[in-house]
C-alpha positions as CSV (number, residue, x, y, z in Angstrom):
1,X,5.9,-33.4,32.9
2,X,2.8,-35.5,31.8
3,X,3.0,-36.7,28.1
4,X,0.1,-35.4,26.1
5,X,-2.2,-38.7,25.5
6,X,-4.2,-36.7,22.5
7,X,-4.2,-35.5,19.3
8,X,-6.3,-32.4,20.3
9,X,-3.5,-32.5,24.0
10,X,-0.6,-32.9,21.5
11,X,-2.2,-29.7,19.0
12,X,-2.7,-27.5,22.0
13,X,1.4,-27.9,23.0
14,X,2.4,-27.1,19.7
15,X,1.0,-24.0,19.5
16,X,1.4,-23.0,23.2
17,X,5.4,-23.9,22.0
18,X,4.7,-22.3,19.1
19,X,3.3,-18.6,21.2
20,X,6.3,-19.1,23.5
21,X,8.6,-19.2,20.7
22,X,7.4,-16.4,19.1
23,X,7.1,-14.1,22.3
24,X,10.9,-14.9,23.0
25,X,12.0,-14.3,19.3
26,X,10.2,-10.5,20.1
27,X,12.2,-10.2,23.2
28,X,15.4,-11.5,22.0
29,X,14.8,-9.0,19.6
30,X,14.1,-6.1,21.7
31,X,17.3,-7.4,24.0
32,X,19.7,-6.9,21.5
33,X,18.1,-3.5,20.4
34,X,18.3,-2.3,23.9
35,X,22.3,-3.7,23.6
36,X,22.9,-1.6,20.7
37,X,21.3,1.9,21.9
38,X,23.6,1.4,25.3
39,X,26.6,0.4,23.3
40,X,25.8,3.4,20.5
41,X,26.2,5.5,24.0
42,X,29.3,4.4,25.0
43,X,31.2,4.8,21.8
44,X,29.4,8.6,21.8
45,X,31.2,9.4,25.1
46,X,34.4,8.2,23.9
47,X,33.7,10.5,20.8
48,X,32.6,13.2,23.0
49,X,35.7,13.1,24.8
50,X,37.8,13.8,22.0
51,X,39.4,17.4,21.8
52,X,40.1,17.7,18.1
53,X,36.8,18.9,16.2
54,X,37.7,17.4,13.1
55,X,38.4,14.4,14.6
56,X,35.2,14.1,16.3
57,X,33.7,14.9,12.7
58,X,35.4,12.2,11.3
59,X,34.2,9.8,13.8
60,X,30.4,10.5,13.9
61,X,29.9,11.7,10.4
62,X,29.9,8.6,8.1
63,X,28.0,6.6,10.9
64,X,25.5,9.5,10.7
65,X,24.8,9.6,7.0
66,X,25.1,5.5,6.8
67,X,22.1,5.9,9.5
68,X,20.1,7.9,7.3
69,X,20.7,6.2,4.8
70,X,20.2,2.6,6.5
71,X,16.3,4.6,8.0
72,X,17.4,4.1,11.1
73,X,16.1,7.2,12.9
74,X,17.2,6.2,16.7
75,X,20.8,6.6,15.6
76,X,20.1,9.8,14.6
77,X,18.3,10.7,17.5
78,X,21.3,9.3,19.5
79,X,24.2,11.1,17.5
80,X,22.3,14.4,17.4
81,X,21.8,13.9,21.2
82,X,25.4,14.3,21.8
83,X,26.5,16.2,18.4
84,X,23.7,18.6,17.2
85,X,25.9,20.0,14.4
86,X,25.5,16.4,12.5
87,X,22.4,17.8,11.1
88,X,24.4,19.7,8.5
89,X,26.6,17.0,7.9
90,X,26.9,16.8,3.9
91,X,27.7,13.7,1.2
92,X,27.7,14.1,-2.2
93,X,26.6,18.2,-1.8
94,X,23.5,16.7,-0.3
95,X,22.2,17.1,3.6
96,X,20.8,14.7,5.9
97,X,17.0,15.2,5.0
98,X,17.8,15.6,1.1
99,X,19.2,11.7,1.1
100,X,16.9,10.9,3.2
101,X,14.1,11.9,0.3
102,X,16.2,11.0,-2.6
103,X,16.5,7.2,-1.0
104,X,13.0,7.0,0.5
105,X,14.0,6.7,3.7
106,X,10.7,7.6,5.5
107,X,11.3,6.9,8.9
108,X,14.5,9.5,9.1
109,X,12.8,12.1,7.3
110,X,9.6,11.8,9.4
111,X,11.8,12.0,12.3
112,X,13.7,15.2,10.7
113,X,9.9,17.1,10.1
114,X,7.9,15.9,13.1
115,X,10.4,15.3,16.6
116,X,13.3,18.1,15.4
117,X,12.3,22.0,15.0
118,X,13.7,22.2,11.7
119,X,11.7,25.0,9.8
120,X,11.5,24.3,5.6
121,X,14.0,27.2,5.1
122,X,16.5,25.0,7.6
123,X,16.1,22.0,5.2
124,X,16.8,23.8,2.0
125,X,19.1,25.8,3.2
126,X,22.9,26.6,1.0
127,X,21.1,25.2,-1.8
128,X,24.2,27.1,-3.5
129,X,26.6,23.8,-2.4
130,X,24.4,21.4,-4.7
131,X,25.9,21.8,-8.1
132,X,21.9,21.8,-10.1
133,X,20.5,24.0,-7.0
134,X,17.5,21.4,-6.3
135,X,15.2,22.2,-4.0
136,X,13.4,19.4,-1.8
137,X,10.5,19.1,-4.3
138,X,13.1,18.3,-6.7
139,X,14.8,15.7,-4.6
140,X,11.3,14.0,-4.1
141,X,10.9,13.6,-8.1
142,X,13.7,11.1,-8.3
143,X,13.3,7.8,-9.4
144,X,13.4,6.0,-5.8
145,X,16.3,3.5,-5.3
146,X,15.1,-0.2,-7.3
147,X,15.2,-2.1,-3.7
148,X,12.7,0.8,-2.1
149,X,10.5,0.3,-5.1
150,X,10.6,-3.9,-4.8
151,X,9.3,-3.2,-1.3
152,X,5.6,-2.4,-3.3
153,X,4.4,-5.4,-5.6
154,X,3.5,-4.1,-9.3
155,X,4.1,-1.1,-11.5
156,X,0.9,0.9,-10.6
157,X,1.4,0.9,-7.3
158,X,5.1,1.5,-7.4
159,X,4.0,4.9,-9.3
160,X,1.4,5.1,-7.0
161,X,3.5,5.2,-4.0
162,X,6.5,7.7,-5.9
163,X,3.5,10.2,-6.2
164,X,2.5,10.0,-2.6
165,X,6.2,11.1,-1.6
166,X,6.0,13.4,-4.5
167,X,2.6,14.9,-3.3
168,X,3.6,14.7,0.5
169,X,6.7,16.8,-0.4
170,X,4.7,19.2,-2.2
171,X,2.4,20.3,0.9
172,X,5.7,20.6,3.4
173,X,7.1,22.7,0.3
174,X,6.9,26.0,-0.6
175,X,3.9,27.2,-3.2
176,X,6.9,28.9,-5.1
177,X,8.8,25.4,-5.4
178,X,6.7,24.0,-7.7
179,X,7.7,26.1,-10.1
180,X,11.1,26.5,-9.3
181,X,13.6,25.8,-11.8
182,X,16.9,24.3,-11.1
183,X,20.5,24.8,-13.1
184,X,19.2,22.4,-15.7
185,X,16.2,24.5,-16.0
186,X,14.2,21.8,-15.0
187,X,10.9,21.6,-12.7
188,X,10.4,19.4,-9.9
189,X,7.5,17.9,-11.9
190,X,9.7,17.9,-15.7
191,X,11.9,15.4,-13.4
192,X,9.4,13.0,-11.9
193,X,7.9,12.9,-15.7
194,X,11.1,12.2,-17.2
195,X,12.6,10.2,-14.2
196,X,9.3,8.2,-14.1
197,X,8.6,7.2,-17.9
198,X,9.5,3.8,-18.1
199,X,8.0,2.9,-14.7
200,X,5.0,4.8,-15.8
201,X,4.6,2.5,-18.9
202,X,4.8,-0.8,-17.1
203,X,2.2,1.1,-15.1
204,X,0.0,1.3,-17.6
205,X,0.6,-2.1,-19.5
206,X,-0.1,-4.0,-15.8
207,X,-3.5,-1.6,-15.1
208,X,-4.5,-2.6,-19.0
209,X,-3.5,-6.4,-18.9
210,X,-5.6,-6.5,-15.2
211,X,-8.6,-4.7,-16.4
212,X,-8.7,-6.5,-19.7
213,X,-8.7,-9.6,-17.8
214,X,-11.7,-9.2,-15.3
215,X,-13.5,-7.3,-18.1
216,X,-13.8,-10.8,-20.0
217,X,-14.9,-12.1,-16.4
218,X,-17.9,-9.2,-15.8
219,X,-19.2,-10.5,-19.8
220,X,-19.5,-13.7,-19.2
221,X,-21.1,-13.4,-15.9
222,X,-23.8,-10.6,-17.5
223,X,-24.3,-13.4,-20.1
224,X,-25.2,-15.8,-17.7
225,X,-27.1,-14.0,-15.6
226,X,-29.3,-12.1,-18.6
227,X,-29.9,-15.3,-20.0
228,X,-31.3,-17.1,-17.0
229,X,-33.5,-13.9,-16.2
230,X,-35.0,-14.7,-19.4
231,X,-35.6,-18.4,-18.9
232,X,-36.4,-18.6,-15.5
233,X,-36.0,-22.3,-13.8
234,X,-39.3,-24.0,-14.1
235,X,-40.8,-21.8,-16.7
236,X,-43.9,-19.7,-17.2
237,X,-47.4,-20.2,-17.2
238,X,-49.3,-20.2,-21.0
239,X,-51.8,-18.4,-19.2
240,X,-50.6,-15.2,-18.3
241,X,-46.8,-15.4,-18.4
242,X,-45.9,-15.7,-15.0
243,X,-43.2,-17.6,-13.6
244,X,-44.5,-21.1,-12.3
245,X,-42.7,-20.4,-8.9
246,X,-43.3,-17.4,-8.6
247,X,-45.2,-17.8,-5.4
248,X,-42.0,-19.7,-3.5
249,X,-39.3,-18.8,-1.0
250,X,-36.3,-19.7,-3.4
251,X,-37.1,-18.5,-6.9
252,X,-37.8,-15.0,-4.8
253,X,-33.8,-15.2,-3.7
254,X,-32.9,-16.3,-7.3
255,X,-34.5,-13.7,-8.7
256,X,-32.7,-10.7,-6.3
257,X,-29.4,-12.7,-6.6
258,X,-29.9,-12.9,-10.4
259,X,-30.4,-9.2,-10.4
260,X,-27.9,-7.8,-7.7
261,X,-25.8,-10.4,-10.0
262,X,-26.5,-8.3,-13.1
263,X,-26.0,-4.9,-11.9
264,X,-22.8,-5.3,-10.3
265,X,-21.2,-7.2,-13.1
266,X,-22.6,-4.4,-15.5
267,X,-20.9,-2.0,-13.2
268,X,-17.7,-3.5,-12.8
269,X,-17.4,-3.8,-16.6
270,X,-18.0,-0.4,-17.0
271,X,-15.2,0.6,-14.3
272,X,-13.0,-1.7,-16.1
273,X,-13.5,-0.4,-19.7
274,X,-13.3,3.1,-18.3
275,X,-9.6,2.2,-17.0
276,X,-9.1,0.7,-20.8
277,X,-9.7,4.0,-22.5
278,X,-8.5,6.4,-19.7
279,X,-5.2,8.5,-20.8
280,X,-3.1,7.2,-18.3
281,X,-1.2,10.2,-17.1
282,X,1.2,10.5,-14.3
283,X,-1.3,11.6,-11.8
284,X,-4.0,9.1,-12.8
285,X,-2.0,6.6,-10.7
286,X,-2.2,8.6,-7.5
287,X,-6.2,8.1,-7.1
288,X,-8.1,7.8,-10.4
289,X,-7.1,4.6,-11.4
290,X,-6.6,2.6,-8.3
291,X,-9.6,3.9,-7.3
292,X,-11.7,2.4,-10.2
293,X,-9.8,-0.9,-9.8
294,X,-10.8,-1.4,-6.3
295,X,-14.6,-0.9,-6.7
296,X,-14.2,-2.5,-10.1
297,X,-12.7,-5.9,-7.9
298,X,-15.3,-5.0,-5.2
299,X,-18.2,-4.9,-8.1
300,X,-17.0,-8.5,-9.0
301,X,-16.7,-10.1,-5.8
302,X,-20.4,-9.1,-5.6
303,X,-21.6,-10.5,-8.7
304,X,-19.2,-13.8,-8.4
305,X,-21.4,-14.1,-4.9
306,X,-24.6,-13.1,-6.3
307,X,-24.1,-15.6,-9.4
308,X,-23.6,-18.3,-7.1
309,X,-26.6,-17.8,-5.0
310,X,-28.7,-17.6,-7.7
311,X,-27.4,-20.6,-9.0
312,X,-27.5,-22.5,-5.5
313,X,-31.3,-21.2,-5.4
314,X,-32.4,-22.4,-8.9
315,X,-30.7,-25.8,-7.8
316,X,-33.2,-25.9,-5.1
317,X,-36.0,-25.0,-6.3
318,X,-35.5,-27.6,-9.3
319,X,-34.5,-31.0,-6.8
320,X,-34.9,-30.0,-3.7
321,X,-38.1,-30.8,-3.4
322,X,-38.5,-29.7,0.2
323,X,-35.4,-32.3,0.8
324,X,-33.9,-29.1,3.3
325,X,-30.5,-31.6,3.2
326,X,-29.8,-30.8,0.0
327,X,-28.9,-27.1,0.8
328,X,-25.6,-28.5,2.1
329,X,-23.8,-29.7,-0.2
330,X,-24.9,-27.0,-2.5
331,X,-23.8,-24.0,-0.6
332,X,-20.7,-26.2,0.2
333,X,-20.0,-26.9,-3.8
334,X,-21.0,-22.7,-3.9
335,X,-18.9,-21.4,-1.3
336,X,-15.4,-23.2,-3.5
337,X,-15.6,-20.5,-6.5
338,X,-16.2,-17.6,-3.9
339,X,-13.5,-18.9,-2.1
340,X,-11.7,-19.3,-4.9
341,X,-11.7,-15.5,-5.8
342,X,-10.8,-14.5,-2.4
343,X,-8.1,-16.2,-2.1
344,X,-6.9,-15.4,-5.4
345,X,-7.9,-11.7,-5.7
346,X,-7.9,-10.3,-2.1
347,X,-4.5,-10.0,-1.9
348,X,-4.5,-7.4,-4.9
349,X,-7.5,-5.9,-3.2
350,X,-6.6,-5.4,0.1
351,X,-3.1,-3.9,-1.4
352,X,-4.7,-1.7,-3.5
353,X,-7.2,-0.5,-0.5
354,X,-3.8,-0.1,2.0
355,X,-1.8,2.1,-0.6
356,X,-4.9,4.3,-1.7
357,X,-6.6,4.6,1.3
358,X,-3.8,4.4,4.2
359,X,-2.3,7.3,6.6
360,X,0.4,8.2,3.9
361,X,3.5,8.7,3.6
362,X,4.4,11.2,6.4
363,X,3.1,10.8,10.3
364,X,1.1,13.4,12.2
365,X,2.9,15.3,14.4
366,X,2.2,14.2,18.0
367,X,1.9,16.4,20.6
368,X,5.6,15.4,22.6
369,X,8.4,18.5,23.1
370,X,9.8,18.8,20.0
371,X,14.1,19.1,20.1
372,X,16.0,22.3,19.5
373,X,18.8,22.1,16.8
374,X,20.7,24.5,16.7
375,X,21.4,26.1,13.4
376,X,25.2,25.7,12.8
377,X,27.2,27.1,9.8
């Protein structure tokens, strides 16, 4: 094998042992999936062949419920493939698709509504075995486990996403569940609010500190930018008032810059003050406020890029001179704070635009042959 006699020769090995690496990873990966779907068959035969009923119970209902509970919706598949009675396997007076909610588990339970013809009333059914009678609705108004929450990064979004699966729940329930009362005499919603509180708080302190933060930001930058619309670089004429470069290619961009600059940071500070004095109820996490947030951010960005044209534009005009070389290392020296900020901020942003904006919580059905379970007692 000829030695690479480069550095760009030496860079382009690396990463071709870099793609190779990764490509086997993936099908090492899939390999040992494969493994464990045909070994997950074998041991159901050998289950299969059992005689005793309980026995066969005992054998594939724990793995079932730890494969709920785990989200791993191809061992369901598999063991309802060979035992279609380990839907209505029960732990804790719960079913397969009520721990499935009550620990987030969204692949399962998307597997249970969309690939299985299991009706609502199949679901919910003997309701009677759970001790406080809970319907779905009030399953889904549980405080999710802390490690499903961790998987989201911040309070509001955490609420965010527990009133997606709250909301989600609500259109595959019943219009009668939403009122429904269980032993406790509680509704689904009296739960979330109550389960809910203290995350809601932190909610609400983490939206307040952010906003409080980029609303210093949007006054500065409508300080700035006002100000330099007043004194425009190179003055006016005594004459009649008019700008002295009026008449030239760059003060024209400073000026539109200075004034895009302007209206979006007035914007975004009014989006952010309006997310200061909002109430800050449970449901204003679901849309409201992470909506106002992301065009607030987006509002920003504008301005910070706006700000910095301006600025790059007065630069010219003032010692440029018709030097065209100097518009290099000023948009270079420009481009750092905009960078800066998306770096820094998209991160939030583009979280914030996934979680409002995304599929949601629950997949479309597709159009594949659904399975028949049979309804066992």
């Amino acid at each position: 094998m000829k030695k690479p006699s480069n550095f760009v020769e030496i860079v382009g090995v690396l990463e071709r042992n870099f793609v190779v690496t990764h490509i086997k990873e993936l099908q090492e990966d899939k390999r040992k999936h494969k493994k464990t779907l045909m070994l997950l068959k074998l041991i159901l035969d050998e289950v299969d062949k059992l005689k005793k009923s309980s026995d066969v119970v005992l054998h594939f209902g724990p793995a079932f419920i730890r494969a709920g509970l785990n989200d791993t919706y191809e061992v369901v598949d598999e063991i309802l493939e060979y035992f279609p009675r380990a839907i209505w396997t029960i732990q804790n007076n719960c079913f397969i698709s009520q721990l499935a909610l009550t620990n987030r588990c969204e692949n399962v339970f998307n597997f249970l509504i969309h690939k299985l013809s299991l009706s609502h009333e199949d679901h919910v059914c003997k309701v009677n075995r759970n001790p406080e009678r809970n319907k779905l609705l009030h399953f889904a108004a549980k405080l999710a486990p802390i490690e499903k929450l961790n998987l989201v990064s911040g309070a509001a979004l955490q609420m965010q996403r527990e009133l997606q699966w709250f909301e989600a729940i609500k259109k595959y329930s019943l219009p009668s569940d939403n009122e429904e009362k269980n032993n406790k005499q509680e509704t689904p919603f009296m739960i979330f609010r109550r389960e809910h509180e203290n995350l809601r708080k932190e909610g609400e302190e983490w939206m307040k500190k952010t906003a409080d933060s980029y609303t210093i930001s949007a006054a500065l930058i409508i300080t700035i930018v006002f100000a330099a619309a007043i004194t425009v670089p190179g003055g006016t004429n005594d004459d009649n008032g008019k700008p002295i470069y009026a008449s030239k290619r760059s003060f024209i961009i400073f000026a539109i810059s200075d004034a895009i600059s302007l209206f979006t940071a007035t914007t975004s500070l009014l989006l952010f003050l309006s997310i200061l004095t909002t109430r800050f109820r449970d449901e204003d996490f679901l849309y409201k406020l992470p909506k106002r947030l992301i065009f607030g951010l987006t509002m920003l960005f504008l301005s910070v890029t706006s700000l910095m044209v301006a600025f790059s534009a007065t630069l010219y005009l003032m010692f440029g001179d018709g030097r065209a070389w100097i518009l290099i290392p000023i948009a270079s020296l420009a481009c750092l704070p905009v960078a800066s900020f998306v770096t820094l901020q998209l991160p939030l942003l583009f979280d914030l635009i996934c979680s409002t904006y995304s599929q949601g919580i629950f997949e479309k059905p597709t159009k594949t042959k659904k399975k028949k379970i049979r309804k066992i007692e």
